[in-house]
DRENRO-184019 format. One record per residue (C-alpha): residue number from 1; residue in three letters; chain; x, y, z. Coordinates in steps of 0.05 Angstrom, whole numbers, plus 5000, padded with zeros to 4 digits. Layout:
BEGIN
<NUM ALA A <X Y Z>>
...
This chain:
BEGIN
<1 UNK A <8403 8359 2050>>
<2 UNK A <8413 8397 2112>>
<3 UNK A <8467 8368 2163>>
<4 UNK A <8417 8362 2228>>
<5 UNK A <8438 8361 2297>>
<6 UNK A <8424 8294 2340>>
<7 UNK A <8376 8342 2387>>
<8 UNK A <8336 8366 2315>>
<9 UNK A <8330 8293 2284>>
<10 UNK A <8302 8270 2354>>
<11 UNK A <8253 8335 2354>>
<12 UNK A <8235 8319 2273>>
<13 UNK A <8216 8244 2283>>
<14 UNK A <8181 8262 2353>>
<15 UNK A <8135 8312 2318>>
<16 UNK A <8126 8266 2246>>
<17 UNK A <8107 8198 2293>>
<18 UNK A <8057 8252 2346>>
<19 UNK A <8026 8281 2277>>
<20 UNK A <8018 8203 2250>>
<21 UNK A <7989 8189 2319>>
<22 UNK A <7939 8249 2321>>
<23 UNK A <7933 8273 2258>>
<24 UNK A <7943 8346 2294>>
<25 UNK A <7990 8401 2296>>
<26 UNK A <8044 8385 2349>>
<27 UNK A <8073 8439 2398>>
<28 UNK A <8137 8442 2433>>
<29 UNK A <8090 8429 2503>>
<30 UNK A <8076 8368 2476>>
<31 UNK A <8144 8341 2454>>
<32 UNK A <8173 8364 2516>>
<33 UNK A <8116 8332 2557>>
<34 UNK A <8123 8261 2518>>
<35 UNK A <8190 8260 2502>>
<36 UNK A <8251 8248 2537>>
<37 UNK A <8293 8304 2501>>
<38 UNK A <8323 8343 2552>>
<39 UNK A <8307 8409 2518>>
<40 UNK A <8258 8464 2548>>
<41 UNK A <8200 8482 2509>>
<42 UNK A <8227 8543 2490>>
<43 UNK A <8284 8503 2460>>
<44 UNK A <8241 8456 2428>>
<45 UNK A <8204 8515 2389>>
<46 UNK A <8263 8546 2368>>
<47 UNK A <8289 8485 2339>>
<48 UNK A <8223 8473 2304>>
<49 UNK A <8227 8544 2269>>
<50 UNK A <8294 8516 2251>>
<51 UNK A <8267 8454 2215>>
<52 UNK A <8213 8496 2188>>
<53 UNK A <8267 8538 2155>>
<54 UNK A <8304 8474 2129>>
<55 UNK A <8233 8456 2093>>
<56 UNK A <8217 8399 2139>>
<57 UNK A <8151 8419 2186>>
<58 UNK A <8106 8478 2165>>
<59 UNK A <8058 8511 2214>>
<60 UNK A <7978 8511 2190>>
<61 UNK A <7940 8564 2190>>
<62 UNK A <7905 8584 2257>>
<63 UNK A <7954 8539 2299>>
<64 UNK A <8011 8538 2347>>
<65 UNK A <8036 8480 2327>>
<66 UNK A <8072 8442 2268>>
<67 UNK A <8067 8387 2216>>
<68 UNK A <8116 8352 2176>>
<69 UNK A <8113 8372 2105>>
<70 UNK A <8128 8320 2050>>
<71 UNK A <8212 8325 2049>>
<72 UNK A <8204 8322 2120>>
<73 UNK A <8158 8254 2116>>
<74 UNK A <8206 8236 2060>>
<75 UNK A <8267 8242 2103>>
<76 UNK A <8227 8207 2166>>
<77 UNK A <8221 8143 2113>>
<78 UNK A <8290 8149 2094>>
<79 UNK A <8329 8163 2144>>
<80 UNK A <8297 8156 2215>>
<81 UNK A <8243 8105 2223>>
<82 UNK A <8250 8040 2246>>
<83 UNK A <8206 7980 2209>>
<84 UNK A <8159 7937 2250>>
<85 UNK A <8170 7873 2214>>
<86 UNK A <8111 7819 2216>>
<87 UNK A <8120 7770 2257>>
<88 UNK A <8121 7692 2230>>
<89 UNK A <8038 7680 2255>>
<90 UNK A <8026 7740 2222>>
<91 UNK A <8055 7717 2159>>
<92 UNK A <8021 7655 2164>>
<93 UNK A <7961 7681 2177>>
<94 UNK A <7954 7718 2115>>
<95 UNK A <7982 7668 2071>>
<96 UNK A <7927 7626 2096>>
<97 UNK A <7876 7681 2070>>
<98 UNK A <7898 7669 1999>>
<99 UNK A <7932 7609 1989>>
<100 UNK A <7875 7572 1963>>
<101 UNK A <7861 7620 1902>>
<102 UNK A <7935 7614 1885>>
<103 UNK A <7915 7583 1812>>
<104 UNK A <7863 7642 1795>>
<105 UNK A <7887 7704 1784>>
<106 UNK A <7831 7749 1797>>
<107 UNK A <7810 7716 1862>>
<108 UNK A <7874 7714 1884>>
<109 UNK A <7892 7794 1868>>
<110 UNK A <7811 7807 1898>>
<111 UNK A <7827 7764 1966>>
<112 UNK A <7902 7789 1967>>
<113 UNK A <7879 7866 1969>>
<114 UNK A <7816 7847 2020>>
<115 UNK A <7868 7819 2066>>
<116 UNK A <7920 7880 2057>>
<117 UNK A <7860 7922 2073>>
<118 UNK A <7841 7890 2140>>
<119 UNK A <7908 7885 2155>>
<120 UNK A <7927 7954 2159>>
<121 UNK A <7858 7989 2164>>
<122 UNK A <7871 8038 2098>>
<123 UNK A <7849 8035 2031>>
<124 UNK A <7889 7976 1983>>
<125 UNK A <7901 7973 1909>>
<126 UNK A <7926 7926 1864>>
<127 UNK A <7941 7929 1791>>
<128 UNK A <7966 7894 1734>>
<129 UNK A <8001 7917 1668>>
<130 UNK A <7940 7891 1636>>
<131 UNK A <7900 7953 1670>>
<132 UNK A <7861 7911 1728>>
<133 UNK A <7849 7948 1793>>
<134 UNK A <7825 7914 1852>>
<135 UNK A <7810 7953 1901>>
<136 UNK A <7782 7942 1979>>
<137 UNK A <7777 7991 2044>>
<138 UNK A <7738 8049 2023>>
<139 UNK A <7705 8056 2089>>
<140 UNK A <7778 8053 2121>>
<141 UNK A <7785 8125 2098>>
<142 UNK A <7724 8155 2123>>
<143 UNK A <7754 8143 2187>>
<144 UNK A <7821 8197 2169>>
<145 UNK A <7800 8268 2182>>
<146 UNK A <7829 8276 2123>>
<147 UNK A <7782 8248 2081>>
<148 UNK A <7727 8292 2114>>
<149 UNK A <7741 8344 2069>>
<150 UNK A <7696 8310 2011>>
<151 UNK A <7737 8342 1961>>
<152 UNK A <7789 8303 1982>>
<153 UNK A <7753 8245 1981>>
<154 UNK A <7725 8250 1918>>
<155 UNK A <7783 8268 1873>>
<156 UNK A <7812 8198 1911>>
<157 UNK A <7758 8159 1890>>
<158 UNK A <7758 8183 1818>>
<159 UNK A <7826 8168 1810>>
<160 UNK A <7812 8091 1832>>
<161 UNK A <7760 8091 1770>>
<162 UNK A <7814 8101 1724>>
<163 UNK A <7876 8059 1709>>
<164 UNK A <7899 8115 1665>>
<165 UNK A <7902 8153 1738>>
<166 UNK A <7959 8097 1762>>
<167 UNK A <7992 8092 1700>>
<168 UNK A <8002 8170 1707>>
<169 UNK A <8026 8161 1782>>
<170 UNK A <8079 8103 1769>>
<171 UNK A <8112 8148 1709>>
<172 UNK A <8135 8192 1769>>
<173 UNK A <8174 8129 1785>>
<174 UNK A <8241 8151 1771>>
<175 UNK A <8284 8093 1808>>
<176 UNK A <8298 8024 1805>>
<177 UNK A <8269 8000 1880>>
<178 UNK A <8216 7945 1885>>
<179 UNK A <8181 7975 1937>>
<180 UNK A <8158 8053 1927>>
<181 UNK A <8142 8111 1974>>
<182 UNK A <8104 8174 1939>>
<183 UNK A <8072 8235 1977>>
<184 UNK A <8041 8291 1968>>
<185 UNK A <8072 8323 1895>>
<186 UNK A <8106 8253 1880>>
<187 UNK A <8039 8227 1852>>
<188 UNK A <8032 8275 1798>>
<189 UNK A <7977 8318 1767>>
<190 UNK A <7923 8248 1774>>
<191 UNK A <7922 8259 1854>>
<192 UNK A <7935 8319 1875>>
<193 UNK A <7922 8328 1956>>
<194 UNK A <7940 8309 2023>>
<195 UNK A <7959 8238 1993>>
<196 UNK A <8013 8184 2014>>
<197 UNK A <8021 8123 1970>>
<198 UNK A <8062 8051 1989>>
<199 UNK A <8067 8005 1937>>
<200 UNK A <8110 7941 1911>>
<201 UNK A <8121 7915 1843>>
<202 UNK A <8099 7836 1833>>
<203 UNK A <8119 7792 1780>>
<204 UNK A <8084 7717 1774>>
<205 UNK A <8131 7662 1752>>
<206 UNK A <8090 7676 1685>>
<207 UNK A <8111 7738 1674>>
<208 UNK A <8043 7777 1703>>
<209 UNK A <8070 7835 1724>>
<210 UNK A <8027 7889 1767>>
<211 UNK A <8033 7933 1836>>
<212 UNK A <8002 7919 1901>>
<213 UNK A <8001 7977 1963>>
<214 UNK A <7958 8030 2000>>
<215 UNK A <7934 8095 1990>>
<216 UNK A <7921 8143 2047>>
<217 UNK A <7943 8208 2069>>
<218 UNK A <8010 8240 2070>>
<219 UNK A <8013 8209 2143>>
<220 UNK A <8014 8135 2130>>
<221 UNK A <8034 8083 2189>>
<222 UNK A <8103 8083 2147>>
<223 UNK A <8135 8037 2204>>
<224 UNK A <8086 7977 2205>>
<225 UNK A <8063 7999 2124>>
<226 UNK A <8119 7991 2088>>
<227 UNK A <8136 7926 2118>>
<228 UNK A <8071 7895 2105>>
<229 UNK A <8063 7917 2035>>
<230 UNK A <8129 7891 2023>>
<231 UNK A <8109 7816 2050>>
<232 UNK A <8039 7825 2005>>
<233 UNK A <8079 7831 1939>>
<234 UNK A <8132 7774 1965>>
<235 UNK A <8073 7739 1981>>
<236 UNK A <8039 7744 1913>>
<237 UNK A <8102 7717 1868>>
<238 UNK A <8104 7663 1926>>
<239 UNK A <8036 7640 1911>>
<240 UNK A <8014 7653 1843>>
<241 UNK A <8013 7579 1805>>
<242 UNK A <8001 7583 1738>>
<243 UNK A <7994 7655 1727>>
C-alpha cells in the first residue's frame, strides 16, 4: 500500500470514474479540463506516471492516455468511492417484481435475476449450493466494447454453462464478507479476461443457501452496483417463504 497524496487520490478516482464513464484511455487534458484539481496538465501526467509506477493505472498500447488496472479498481472500491444507495421507491419497486413468487423457488431466483438485470443494464447470475444458475442480460453486454472482442465474449458465456466455472470462482473467496468484489485475476483460471464480478451470499430461512450479483467488465458501475446487489440478496432472505 502506497501512502498517496490528497492531489494523487483525487487524480486516481478522476481517471477510474472518466474510464467507467467512457470506457477509454483518459489523458491529463481531460482531467484537467473536467476536474476541478488545480494542477496543470503537465502536473497531472506526471502524477499519473507516478500511479502507474505504484501499479495503479497502466497505459495501452497505441495511446496517450491511462486506465486503472485491477489494484487500482480494487483500491477505488475500497477506499475512495462513494455508494449511491437506492432510494425507498426503488426498493419498493423491485420488491414488487418478485414478491408474488416468494413461495417458489425457481420463479422467484428466475424473476429476482430478470429484475437485477434491468435494473442495472449488465448481465445477472444467481446460484445455489445445489448448482442452479439463473441467468438474464446477455444482450446487456453486447452493448460494452468490451465484449466486442468475441473472444471475450465467448469464454464469458461458456463459463455461465458451467456451475463447475462458479464453484471455481468463489474458492478464490478468501474472506468472511457477505457481499464480494473480484476483478480481473481474482476470478481464477474459469474466467480469465477483462472481467469484474459483484456478488452477495443469500441464505433462505430454510437454509437454501446460493449467490446473487453481476458479471461485467473490470469497469463495473461499482457506486450504484454494489449497493443494488447488496439490497437483491437482502431482498431474497426477506422474501423467500418456505424455501
Amino acid at each position: 500500500m502506497h501512502n498517496l497524496t490528497q492531489r494523487q487520490i483525487e487524480i486516481l478516482r478522476s481517471v477510474i470514474e472518466e474510464y467507467i464513464e467512457s470506457a477509454e484511455a483518459v489523458g491529463s487534458e481531460t482531467i484537467e479540463k473536467k476536474h476541478n484539481l488545480s494542477a496543470s496538465p503537465a502536473t497531472i501526467r506526471n502524477e499519473m506516471v507516478k500511479l502507474s509506477e505504484y501499479g495503479y493505472l497502466k497505459k495501452p498500447h497505441s495511446s496517450a492516455g491511462r486506465i486503472p488496472t485491477a489494484a487500482g479498481l480494487k483500491f477505488y472500491v475500497r477506499e475512495l468511492m462513494k455508494e449511491k444507495e437506492l432510494s425507498t421507491v426503488e426498493e419498493v419497486a423491485l420488491k414488487e417484481r418478485v414478491w408474488d413468487y416468494r413461495e417458489r423457488m425457481q420463479r422467484f431466483l428466475k424473476e429476482a435475476t430478470r429484475s437485477l438485470a434491468e435494473k442495472t443494464n449488465t448481465l445477472a447470475v444467481a446460484t445455489t449450493t445445489d448448482g442452479d444458475i439463473y441467468c438474464s442480460g446477455y444482450a446487456n453486454i453486447l452493448e460494452m466494447p468490451e465484449f466486442y472482442d468475441i473472444d471475450v465474449t465467448k469464454n464469458l458465456l461458456e463459463a455461465l454453462d458451467e456451475y463447475a466455472s462458479f464453484e471455481s470462482i468463489f474458492s478464490n473467496i478468501h474472506d468472511d464478507e457477505i457481499l464480494h468484489v473480484l476483478i480481473e485475476d481474482e476470478l481464477g483460471s474459469s474466467l480469465k479476461g477483462p472481467y469484474g464480478f459483484i456478488f452477495t451470499d443469500f441464505t433462505t430461512p430454510l437454509q437454501v443457501r446460493g449467490r446473487i450479483g453481476v458479471l461485467g467488465p473490470a469497469r463495473l458501475k461499482y457506486t450504484s452496483l454494489i449497493p443494488t446487489v447488496r439490497y437483491f440478496g437482502e431482498l431474497i432472505e426477506m422474501s423467500a417463504k418456505g424455501w
